[in-house]
Structure formats: C-alpha cells, structure tokens
C-alpha positions in Angstrom: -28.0 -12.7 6.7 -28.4 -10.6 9.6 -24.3 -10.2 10.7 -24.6 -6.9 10.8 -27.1 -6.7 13.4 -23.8 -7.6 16.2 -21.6 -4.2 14.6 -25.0 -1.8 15.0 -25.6 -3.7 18.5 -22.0 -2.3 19.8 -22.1 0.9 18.2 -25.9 1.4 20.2 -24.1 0.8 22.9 -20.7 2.8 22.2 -23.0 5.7 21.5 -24.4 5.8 24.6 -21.3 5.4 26.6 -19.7 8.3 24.4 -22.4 10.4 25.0 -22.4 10.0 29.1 -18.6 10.6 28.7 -18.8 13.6 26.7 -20.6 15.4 29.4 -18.3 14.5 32.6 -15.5 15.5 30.7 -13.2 18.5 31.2 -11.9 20.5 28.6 -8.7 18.4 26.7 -5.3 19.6 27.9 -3.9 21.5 25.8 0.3 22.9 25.7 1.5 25.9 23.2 4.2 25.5 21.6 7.2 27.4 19.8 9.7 25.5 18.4 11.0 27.9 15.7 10.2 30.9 17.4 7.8 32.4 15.0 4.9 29.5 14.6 3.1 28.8 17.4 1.5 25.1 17.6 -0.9 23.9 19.7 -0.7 20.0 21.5 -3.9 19.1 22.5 -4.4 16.0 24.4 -8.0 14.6 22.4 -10.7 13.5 24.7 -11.7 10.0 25.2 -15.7 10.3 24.0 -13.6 11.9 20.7 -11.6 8.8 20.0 -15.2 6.7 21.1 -16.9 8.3 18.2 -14.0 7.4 16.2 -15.7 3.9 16.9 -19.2 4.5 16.5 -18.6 6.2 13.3 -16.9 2.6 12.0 -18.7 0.4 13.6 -22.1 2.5 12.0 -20.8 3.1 8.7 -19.5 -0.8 8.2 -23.1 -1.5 9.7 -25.0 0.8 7.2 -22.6 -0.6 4.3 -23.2 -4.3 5.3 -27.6 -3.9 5.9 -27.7 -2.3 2.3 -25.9 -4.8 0.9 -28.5 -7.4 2.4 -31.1 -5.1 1.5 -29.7 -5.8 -2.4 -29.6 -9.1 -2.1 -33.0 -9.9 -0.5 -32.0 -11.0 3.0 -33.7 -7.8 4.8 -37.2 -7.4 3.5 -39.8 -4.4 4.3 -42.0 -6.7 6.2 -42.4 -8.6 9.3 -40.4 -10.8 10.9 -38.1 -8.3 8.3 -35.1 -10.9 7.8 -35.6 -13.4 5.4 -34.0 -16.2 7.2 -36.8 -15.4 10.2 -39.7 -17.1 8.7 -37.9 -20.3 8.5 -36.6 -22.2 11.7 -34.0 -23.9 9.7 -32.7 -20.4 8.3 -32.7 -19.1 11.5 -30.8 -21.2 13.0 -28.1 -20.9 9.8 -29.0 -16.7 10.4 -27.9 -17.2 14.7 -24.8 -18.7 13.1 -23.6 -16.2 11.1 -24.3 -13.9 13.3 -21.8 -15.5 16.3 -19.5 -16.6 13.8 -19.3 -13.3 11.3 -20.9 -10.5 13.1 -18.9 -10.9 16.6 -15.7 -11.8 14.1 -16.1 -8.0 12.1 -17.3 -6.0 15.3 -14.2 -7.9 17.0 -11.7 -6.4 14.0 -13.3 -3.3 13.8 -12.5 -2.4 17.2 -9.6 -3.6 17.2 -8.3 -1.5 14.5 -10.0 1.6 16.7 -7.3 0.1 19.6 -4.5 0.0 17.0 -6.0 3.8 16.3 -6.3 4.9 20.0 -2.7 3.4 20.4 -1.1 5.6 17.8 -2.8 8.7 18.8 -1.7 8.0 22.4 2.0 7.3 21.2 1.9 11.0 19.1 0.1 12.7 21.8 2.6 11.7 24.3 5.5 12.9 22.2 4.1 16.4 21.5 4.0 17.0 25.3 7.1 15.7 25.9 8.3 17.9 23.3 6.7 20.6 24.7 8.2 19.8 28.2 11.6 19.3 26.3 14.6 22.2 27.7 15.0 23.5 23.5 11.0 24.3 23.1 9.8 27.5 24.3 6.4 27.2 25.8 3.5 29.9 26.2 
C-alpha cells in the first residue's frame, strides 16, 4: 500500500548526502596508461557522491516504478489523506505493516546490491592502478 514510501524516504536522504559530498570533493585520481605503446588509457579512481547517485538513481527509479503501480491499482488516490489505506484505522495499521515488513525489506536489497556494485568497482579500480604501478606499463 504505501511500501514504497521507505525506498523514496532513503533516497531523500542519499540525495542530500550526495550532494554535500559532491562539493567537498577533490577531483578523482586519475593514472595514464600505455600498455601497448600506441593507446593511451586513462584509470580514474570514480568519486564516492558518483557511486551515491548510483543509489539514488535505484532507489528513485524502483520508487517511481512501485507508486505508479499503486497509483494503477487504487491504493494512492489524488486526494487527502492520499493513501487509501489512511482513511481507515484498520488499513492503516495493515498499511504500517507493509511498510516495516516490505518497504525496509526492498530499500534493504536495493542497497545492498549498490554494496555488491561499490564492491566490484572498488575491486577493478584497484587493479587498474596497480596495473598502472606495475614495472611492464609505461606511465604518462
């Protein structure tokens, strides 16, 4: 009924912190590299408020996804108190439910697929400048 109130709630939130972080960060180390000796590739080490908004832009888009599907199916109406399940106190309570229970359960998988995400970027990024440090690679 209203589960995906707890997804928008966290990506509110991640929005904010991404866009406090975005401004106290430097720019993103970055490493040339030459390992054929004709192409030049660049490492670059991706920011932290990038791989944020990596989140926000999940945890908004399953958010969007999920309200228009309760839009379709009557449970979020264009007047006041706006969720069906409001007007009564025994579908509230049903509607508070859900919303521990389902809404904490997909903002809780959704970010930790972003971890899972953040994990493997961290893993490639780490080779790439190892490889760059490596004896064979000819740096610029």
């Amino acid at each position: 009924m209203a589960c995906f109130l707890i997804p928008a709630a966290e990506a509110v939130i991640t929005t904010a912190v991404s866009a406090i972080l975005k401004r106290k960060e430097k720019d993103p180390e970055s490493v040339q590299i030459r390992l054929d000796g004709e192409h030049a590739e660049e490492a670059v080490k991706i920011p932290f408020s990038a791989k944020l908004k990596w989140l926000n832009r999940m945890l908004w888009g399953g958010s969007a996804l999920l309200a228009f599907e309760h839009v379709w199916h009557g449970e979020v109406v264009p007047w006041f108190p706006f969720l069906s399940a409001a007007a009564d106190p025994g579908d509230a309570a049903e509607m508070l439910h859900e919303m521990s229970t389902a809404g904490v359960a997909m903002a809780a998988l959704v970010t930790g697929v972003w971890l899972v995400m953040v994990g493997v970027s961290a893993l490639i990024e780490k080779r790439a400048l190892k490889q760059a440090a490596a004896p064979g690679s000819v740096k610029e």
